[in-house]
MISE-794750 format. One line per field, with one value per residue: residue in one letter; z, y, x of N, C-alpha, C, O in turn; residue number from 1. Coordinates in pm, 1 decimal, m for minus. Each point is the difference from the previous one (the first is absolute). Example, Ala and Ser with C-alpha at 12.3 -4.5 7.8 and 13.67 -1.06 7.14 Angstrom:
REM residues 2
res: [A/S]
n_up: [780.0/m138.5]
n_north: [m569.0/106.9]
n_east: [1319.0/m138.6]
ca_up: [0.0/6.0]
ca_north: [119.0/119.0]
ca_east: [m89.0/82.0]
c_up: [0.0/73.0]
c_north: [120.0/109.0]
c_east: [90.0/m77.0]
o_up: [66.5/16.9]
o_north: [m1.9/110.8]
o_east: [103.6/50.9]
n: [1/2]
//
This chain:
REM residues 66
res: [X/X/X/X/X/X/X/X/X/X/X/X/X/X/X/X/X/X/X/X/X/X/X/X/X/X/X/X/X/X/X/X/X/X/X/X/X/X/X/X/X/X/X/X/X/X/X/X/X/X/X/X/X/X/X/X/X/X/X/X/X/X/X/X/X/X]
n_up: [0.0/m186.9/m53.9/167.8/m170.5/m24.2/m88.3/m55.5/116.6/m187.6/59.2/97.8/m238.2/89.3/18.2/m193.2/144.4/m65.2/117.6/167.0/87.8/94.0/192.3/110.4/42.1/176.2/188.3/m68.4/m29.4/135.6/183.9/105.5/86.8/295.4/97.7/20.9/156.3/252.6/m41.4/84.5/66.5/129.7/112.3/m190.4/m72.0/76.9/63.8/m175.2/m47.6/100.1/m216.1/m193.5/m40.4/m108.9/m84.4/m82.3/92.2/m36.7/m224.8/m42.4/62.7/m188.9/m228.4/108.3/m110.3/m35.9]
n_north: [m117.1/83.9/166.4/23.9/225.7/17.3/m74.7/161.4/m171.5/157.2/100.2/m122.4/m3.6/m199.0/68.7/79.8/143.9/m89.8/m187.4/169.3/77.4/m191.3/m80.9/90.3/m60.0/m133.0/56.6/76.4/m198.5/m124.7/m18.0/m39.3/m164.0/m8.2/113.1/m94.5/m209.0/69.0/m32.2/m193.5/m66.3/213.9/135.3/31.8/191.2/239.5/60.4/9.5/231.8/121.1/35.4/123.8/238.1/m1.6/51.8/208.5/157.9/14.4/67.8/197.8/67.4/m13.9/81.2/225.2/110.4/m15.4]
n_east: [85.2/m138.5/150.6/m164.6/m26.3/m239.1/207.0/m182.7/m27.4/106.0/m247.0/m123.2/m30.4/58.9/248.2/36.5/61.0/168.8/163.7/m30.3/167.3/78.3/m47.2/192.0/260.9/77.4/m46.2/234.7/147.8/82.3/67.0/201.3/4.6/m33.5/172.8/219.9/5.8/m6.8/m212.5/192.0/m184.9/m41.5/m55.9/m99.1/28.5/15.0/m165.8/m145.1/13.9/m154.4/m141.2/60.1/m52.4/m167.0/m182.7/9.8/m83.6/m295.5/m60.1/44.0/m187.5/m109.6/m41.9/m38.5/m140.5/m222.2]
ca_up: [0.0/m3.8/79.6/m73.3/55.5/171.6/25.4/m44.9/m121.2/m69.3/40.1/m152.0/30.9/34.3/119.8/m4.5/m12.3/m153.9/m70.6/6.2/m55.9/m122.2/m20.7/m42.0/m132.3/m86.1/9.3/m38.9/m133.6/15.2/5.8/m144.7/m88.6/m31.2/4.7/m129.2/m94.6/1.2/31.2/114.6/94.0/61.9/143.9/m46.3/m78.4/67.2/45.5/m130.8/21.2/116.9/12.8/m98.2/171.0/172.8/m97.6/m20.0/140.6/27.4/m62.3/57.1/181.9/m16.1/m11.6/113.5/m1.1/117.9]
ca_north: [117.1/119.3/72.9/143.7/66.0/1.7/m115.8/m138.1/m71.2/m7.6/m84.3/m64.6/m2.0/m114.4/43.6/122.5/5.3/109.2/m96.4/20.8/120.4/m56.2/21.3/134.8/46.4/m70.8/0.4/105.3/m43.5/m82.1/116.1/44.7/m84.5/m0.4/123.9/41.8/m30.9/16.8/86.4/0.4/140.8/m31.2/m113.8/m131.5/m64.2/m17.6/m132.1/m59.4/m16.4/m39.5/m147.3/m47.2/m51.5/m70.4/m182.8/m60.9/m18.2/m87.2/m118.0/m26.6/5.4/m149.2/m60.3/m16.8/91.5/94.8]
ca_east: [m85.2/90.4/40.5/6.6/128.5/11.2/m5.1/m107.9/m2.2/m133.7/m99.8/m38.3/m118.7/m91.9/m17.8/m10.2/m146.0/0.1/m59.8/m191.8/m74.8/m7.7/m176.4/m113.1/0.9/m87.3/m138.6/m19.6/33.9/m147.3/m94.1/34.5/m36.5/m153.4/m29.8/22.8/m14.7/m144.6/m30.4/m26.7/31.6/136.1/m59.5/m16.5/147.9/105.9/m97.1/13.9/113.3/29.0/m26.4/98.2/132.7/m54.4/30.1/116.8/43.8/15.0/78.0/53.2/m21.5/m65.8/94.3/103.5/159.1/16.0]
c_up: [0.0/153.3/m18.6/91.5/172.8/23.6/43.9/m84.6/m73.4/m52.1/m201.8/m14.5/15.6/146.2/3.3/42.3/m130.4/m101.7/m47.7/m148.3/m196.4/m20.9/m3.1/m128.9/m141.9/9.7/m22.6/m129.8/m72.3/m10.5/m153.2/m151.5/m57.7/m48.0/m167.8/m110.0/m35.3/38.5/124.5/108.1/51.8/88.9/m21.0/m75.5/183.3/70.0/m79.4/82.9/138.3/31.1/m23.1/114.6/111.4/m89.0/19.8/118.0/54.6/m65.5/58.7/144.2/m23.1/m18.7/91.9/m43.7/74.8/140.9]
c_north: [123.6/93.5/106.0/78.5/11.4/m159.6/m81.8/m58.3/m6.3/m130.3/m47.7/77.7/m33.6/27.2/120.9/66.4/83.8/m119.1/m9.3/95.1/m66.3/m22.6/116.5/55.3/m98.9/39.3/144.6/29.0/m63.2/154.9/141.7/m68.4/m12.0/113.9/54.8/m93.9/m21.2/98.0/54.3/154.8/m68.5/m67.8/m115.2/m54.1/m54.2/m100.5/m110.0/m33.9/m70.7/m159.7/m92.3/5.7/m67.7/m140.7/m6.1/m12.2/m151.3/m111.3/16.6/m56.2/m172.0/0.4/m61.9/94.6/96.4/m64.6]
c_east: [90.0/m42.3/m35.2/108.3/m23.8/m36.2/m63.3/m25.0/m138.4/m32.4/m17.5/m115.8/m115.7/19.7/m40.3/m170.0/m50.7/m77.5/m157.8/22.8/m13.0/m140.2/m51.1/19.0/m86.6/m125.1/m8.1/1.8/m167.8/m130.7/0.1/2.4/m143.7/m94.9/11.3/m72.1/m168.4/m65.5/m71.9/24.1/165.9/m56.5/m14.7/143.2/50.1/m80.2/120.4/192.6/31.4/m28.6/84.5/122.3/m15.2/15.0/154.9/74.9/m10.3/56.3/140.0/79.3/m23.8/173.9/96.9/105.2/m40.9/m16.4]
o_up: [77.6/77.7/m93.3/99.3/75.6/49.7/45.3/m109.4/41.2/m42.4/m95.6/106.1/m34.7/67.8/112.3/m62.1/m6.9/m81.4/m87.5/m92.7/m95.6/m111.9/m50.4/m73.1/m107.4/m114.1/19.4/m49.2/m82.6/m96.0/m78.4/m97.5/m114.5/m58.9/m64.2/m109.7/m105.4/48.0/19.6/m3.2/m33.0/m28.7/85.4/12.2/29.6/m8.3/53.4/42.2/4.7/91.6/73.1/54.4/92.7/13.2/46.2/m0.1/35.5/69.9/50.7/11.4/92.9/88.3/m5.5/39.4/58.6/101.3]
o_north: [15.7/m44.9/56.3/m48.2/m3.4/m29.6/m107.6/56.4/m62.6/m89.4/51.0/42.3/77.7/m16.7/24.1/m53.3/70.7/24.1/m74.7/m10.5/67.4/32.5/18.8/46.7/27.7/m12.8/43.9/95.6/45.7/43.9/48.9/75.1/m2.0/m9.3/57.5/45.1/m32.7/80.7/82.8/74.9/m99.7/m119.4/m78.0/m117.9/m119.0/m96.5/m39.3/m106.2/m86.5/m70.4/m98.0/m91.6/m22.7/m73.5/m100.0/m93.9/m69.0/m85.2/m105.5/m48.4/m63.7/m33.6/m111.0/m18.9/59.8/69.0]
o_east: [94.2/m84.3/57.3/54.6/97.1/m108.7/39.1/0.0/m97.7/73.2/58.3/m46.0/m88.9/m101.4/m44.1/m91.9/m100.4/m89.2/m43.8/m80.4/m38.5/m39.6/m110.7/m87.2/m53.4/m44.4/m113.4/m60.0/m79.0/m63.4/m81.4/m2.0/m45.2/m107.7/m87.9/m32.8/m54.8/79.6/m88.9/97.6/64.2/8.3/42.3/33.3/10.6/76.0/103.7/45.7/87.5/42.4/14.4/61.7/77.7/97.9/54.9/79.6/95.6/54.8/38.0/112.6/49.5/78.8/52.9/115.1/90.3/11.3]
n: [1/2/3/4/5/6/7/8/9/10/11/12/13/14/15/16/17/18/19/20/21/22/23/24/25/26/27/28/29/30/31/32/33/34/35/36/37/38/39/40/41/42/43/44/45/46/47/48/49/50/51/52/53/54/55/56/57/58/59/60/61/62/63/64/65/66]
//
């Protein structure tokens, strides 16, 4: 494990609490996607989006990597 310069040793990011923020961008991407590619209000894309991140949270959480 590398070393950062005040000699703790940085974390992976699967230890990192930053590792979450891969479902929101996904479910913001997602939301934007829905938004542009339908003629959905924004409330309903980011719904739309927040679902798609939460699915993906849990497939993953089954998986066991979180």
């Amino acid at each position: 494990m590398s070393m950062s310069d005040d000699g703790k040793p940085l974390r992976s990011f699967r230890e990192s609490p930053w590792r979450y923020s891969q479902f929101v961008i996904l479910g913001l991407v997602a939301a934007g996607l829905v938004k542009w590619l339908s003629p959905q209000t924004w409330l309903v894309a980011l719904v739309i989006g927040a679902a798609i991140g939460i699915g993906y949270w849990m497939l993953e959480k089954k998986r066991g990597v979180i």
